[in-house]
N, C-alpha and C positions, 0 to 999 in steps of 0.2 A: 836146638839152635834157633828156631822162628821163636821161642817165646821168651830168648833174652836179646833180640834184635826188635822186635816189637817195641818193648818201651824205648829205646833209642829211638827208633824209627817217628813212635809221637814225638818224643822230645827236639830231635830235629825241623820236626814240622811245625810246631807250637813255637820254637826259635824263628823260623823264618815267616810266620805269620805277624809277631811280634814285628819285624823288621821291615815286612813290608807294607803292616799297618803305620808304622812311625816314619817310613820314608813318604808314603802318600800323602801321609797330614801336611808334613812336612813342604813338599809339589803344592799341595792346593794351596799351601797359605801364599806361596808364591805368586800361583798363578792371581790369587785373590786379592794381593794386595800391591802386585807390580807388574801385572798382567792385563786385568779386565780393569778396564774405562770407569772412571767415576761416572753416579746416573748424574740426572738433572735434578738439579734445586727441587723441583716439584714431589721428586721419589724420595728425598732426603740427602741427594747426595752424599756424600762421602761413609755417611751413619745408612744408606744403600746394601752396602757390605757386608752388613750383618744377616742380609738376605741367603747368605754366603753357607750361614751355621743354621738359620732360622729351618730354612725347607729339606737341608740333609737331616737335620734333627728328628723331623716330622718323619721322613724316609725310615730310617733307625725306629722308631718309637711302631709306626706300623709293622713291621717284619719283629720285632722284639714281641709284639703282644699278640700274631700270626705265630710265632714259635711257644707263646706259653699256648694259646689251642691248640695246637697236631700236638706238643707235647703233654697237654693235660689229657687230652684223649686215648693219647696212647697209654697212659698211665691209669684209666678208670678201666681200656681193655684188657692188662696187661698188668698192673700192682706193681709194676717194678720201680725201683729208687731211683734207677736213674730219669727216669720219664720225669718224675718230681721234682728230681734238682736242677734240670734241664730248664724247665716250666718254671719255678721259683726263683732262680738263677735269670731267667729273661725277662719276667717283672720289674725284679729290681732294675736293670738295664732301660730296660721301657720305662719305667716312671723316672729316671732319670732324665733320657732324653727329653721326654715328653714336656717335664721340668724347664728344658732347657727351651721350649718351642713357647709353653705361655711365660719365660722372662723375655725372650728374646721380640717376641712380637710386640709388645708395647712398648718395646723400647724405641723400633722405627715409628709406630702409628701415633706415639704423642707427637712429633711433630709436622709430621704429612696429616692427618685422618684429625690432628686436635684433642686427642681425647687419647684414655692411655687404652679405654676396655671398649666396646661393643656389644651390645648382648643378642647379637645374631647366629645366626645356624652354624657355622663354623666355629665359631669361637665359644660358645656353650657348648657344643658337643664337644672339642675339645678339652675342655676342663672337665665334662662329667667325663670324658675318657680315663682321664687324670686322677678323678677321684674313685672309679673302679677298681682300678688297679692301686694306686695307693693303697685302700677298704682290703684288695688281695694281701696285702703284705700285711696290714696292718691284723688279719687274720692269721696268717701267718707266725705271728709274732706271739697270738695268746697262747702257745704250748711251741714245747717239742714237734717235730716232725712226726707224730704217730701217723695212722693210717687212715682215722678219721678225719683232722684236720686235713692231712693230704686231699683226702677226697674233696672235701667242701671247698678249699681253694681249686681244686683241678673244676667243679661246678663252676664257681665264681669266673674262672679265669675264661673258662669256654662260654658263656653266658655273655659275660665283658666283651670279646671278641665283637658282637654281632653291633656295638655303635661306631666298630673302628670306621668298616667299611663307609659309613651316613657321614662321620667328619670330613674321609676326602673329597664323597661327591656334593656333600652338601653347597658346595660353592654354582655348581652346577644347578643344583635341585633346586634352589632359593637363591631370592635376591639376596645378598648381601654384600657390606666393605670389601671383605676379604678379596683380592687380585686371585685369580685361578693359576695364575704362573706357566713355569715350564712343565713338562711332563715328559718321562722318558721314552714314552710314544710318539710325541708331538712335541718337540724343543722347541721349537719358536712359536706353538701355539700360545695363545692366552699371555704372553709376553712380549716388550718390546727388546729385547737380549740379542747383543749380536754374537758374532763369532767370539769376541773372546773371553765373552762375559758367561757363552754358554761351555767355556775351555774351562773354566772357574768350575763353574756351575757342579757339570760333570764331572771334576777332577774330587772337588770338596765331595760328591755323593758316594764316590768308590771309597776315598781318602776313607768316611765315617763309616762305610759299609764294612771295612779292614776291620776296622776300628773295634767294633761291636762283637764283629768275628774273635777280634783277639781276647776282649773283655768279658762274650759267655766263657770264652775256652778258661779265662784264669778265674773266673767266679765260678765255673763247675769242680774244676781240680780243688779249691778250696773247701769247695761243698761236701768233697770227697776226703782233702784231709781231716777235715772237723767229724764226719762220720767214724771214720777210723778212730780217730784220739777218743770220740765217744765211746765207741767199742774197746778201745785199752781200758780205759777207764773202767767201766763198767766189769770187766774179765780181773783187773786189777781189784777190784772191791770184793767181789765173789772169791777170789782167791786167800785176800784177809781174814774171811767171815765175818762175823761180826766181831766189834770190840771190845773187850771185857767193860765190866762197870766198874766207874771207880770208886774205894775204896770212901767210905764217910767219916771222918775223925769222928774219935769218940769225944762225948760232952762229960766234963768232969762238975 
């Protein structure tokens, strides 16, 4: 009886992660866009907002490439498929978001900062983060899933890991453009954000953190069906044998 109430039971829970990743998006864009105060001319005012997606992004893309480490380790201790697709599966997600953090930054800094790039501590590290993990996928890409590629990605990916940490504190660590912002420790540190900008703030960080939740959950099942039809396939061919050869007309 447990093991046909089980798959219900995910499927239930996979529905209502779905629902309450799409209603929080939903709350923040509210709170973000009829809630929190336009900044001051100086910040960019109204193009401010994009502050909105820019640093939940950043949030997403740290914890997305934290989940391809503990999951690529677990997969070098351990060989199992699912550590793999877990790890694989959070790449893509992370170079995504990541994607969305170096458009989104230049988008405010062309007209506050003057300039669309910077080539300081944050914003380099940043990008080689971008291009690690891109390099992950792009490895990825040259075969099948065998078990060596596996491993040299699950390398790559735990190796990558180690510039995440130097992009957040590098604000800190070095002078640079880059604003240090809020922090979930410290909200009103490093910013001038009030109440309902920091209502925004927070609300868009859960909103994406749903989010991310929902999107490993439907890129692993995926990872999983593609596995399986591999596997039919494969059982399907074996089952054919091979094809007879065809027949050559004869030459008169």
């Amino acid at each position: 009886m447990s093991t046909t109430a089980h798959p219900g039971a995910r499927t239930t829970g996979f529905r209502a992660l779905a629902v309450g990743a799409w209603a929080s998006v939903a709350v923040s864009l509210y709170f973000i866009f009829f809630v929190a105060r336009e900044a001051d001319a100086s910040m960019g005012g109204q193009l401010q907002r994009i502050f909105y997606l820019h640093v939940p992004s950043a949030w997403i893309a740290y914890i997305a490439f934290a989940t391809v480490f503990i999951a690529s380790v677990a997969y070098l201790r351990t060989g199992a498929r699912k550590w793999d697709l877990v790890a694989h599966s959070a790449a893509e997600l992370g170079v995504v978001f990541s994607s969305l953090v170096l458009i989104t930054g230049p988008i405010w800094a062309r007209p506050v900062w003057g300039t669309w790039w910077q080539w300081d501590a944050r914003l380099t590290s940043a990008l080689v983060m971008w291009l690690t993990y891109a390099g992950y996928l792009l490895l990825r890409g040259l075969a099948d899933d065998g078990s060596q590629i596996a491993r040299s990605a699950a390398i790559v990916g735990i190796a990558g890991f180690i510039n995440v940490p130097f992009v957040h504190f590098s604000v800190q660590w070095f002078r640079t453009l880059h604003p240090s912002g809020p922090a979930v420790g410290d909200a009103a540190g490093g910013s001038t954000l009030g109440g309902t900008e920091l209502l925004a703030f927070f609300s868009a960080l859960i909103a994406f953190t749903l989010l991310f939740a929902w999107l490993l959950a439907v890129r692993v099942r995926l990872g999983v069906l593609a596995d399986e039809v591999g596997r039919l396939e494969l059982e399907g061919d074996l089952a054919d044998g091979p094809r007879p050869a065809r027949p050559v007309p004869a030459t008169t």
